[in-house]
C-alpha positions in Angstrom: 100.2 68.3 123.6 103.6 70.0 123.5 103.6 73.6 124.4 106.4 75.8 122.2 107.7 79.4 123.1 109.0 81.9 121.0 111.3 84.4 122.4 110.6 88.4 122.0 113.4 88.2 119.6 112.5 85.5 117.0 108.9 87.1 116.9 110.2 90.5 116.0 112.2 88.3 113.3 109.4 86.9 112.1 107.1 89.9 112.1 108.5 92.8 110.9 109.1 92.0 107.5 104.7 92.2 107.2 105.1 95.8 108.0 107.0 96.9 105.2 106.4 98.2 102.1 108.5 99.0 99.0 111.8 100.4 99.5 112.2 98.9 103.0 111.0 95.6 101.8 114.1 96.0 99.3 116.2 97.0 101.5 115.5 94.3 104.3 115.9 91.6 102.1 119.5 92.9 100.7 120.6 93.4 105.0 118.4 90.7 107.0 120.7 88.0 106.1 124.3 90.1 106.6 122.9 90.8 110.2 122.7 86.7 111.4 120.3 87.6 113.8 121.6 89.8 116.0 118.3 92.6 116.2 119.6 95.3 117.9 122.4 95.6 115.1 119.4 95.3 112.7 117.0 97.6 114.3 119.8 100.1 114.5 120.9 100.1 110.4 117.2 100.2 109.9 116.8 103.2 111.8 120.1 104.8 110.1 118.3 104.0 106.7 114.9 105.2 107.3 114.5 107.8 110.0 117.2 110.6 108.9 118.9 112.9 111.7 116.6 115.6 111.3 113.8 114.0 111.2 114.4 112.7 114.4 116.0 115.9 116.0 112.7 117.5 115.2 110.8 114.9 116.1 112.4 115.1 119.7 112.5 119.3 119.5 108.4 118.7 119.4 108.6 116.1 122.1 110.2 118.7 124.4 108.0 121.7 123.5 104.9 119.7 123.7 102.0 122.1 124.7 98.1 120.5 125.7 95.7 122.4 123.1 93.1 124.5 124.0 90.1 123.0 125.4 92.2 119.3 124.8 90.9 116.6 127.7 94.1 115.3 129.7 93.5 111.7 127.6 93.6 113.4 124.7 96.5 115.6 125.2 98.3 112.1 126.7 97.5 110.1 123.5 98.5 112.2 121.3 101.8 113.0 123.1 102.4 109.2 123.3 101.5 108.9 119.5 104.1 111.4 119.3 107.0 109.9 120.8 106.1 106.4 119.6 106.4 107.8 116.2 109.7 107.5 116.4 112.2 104.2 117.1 114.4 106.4 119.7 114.6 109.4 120.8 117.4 108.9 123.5 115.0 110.3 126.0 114.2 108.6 129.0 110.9 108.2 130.6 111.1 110.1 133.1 111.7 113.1 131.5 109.1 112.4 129.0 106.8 112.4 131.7 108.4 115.7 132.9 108.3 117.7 129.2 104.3 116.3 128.9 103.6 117.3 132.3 105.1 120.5 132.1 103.1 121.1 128.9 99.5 120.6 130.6 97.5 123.9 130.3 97.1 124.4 134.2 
């Protein structure tokens, strides 16, 4: 029985066109084939496409002001925070001070 792996890379190739819809179906059909599989390149024009400037700088404004609710368990608080920042391709934060900004906005 031969045994074949797939890179990280080619699977993301091979995926991501099932997660689109509509205008980013459109538009990843006129672009996927300019790229010639570099993914970074392609992850990056994607993300210059759909997630506009300030969307993203709020996005990470929220990140850094997040604030546990009242009455909110730690998990809950931790989900949604990591919902939060996953929301988002990059938000040229690194971990560590996303573990800061979410600590720092525990109710003590």
């Amino acid at each position: 029985m031969k045994i074949s792996c797939i890179t990280h890379e080619t699977l993301k190739w091979k995926l991501f066109p099932f997660s689109l819809s509509e205008d980013a179906k459109q538009w990843y059909s006129r672009v996927a084939g300019s790229i010639h599989g570099n993914w970074i390149e392609f992850r990056d024009k994607f993300c210059s496409a759909f997630f506009l400037l300030p969307h993203i700088c709020a996005l990470r404004a929220e990140v850094l002001t997040f604030r546990q609710n009242e009455k909110e368990s730690i998990g809950v608080a931790w989900t949604r925070f990591t919902l939060l920042v996953q929301s988002d391709p990059d938000l040229s934060l690194p971990e560590y001070m996303l573990l800061q900004h979410f600590y720092m906005g525990l109710d003590k």
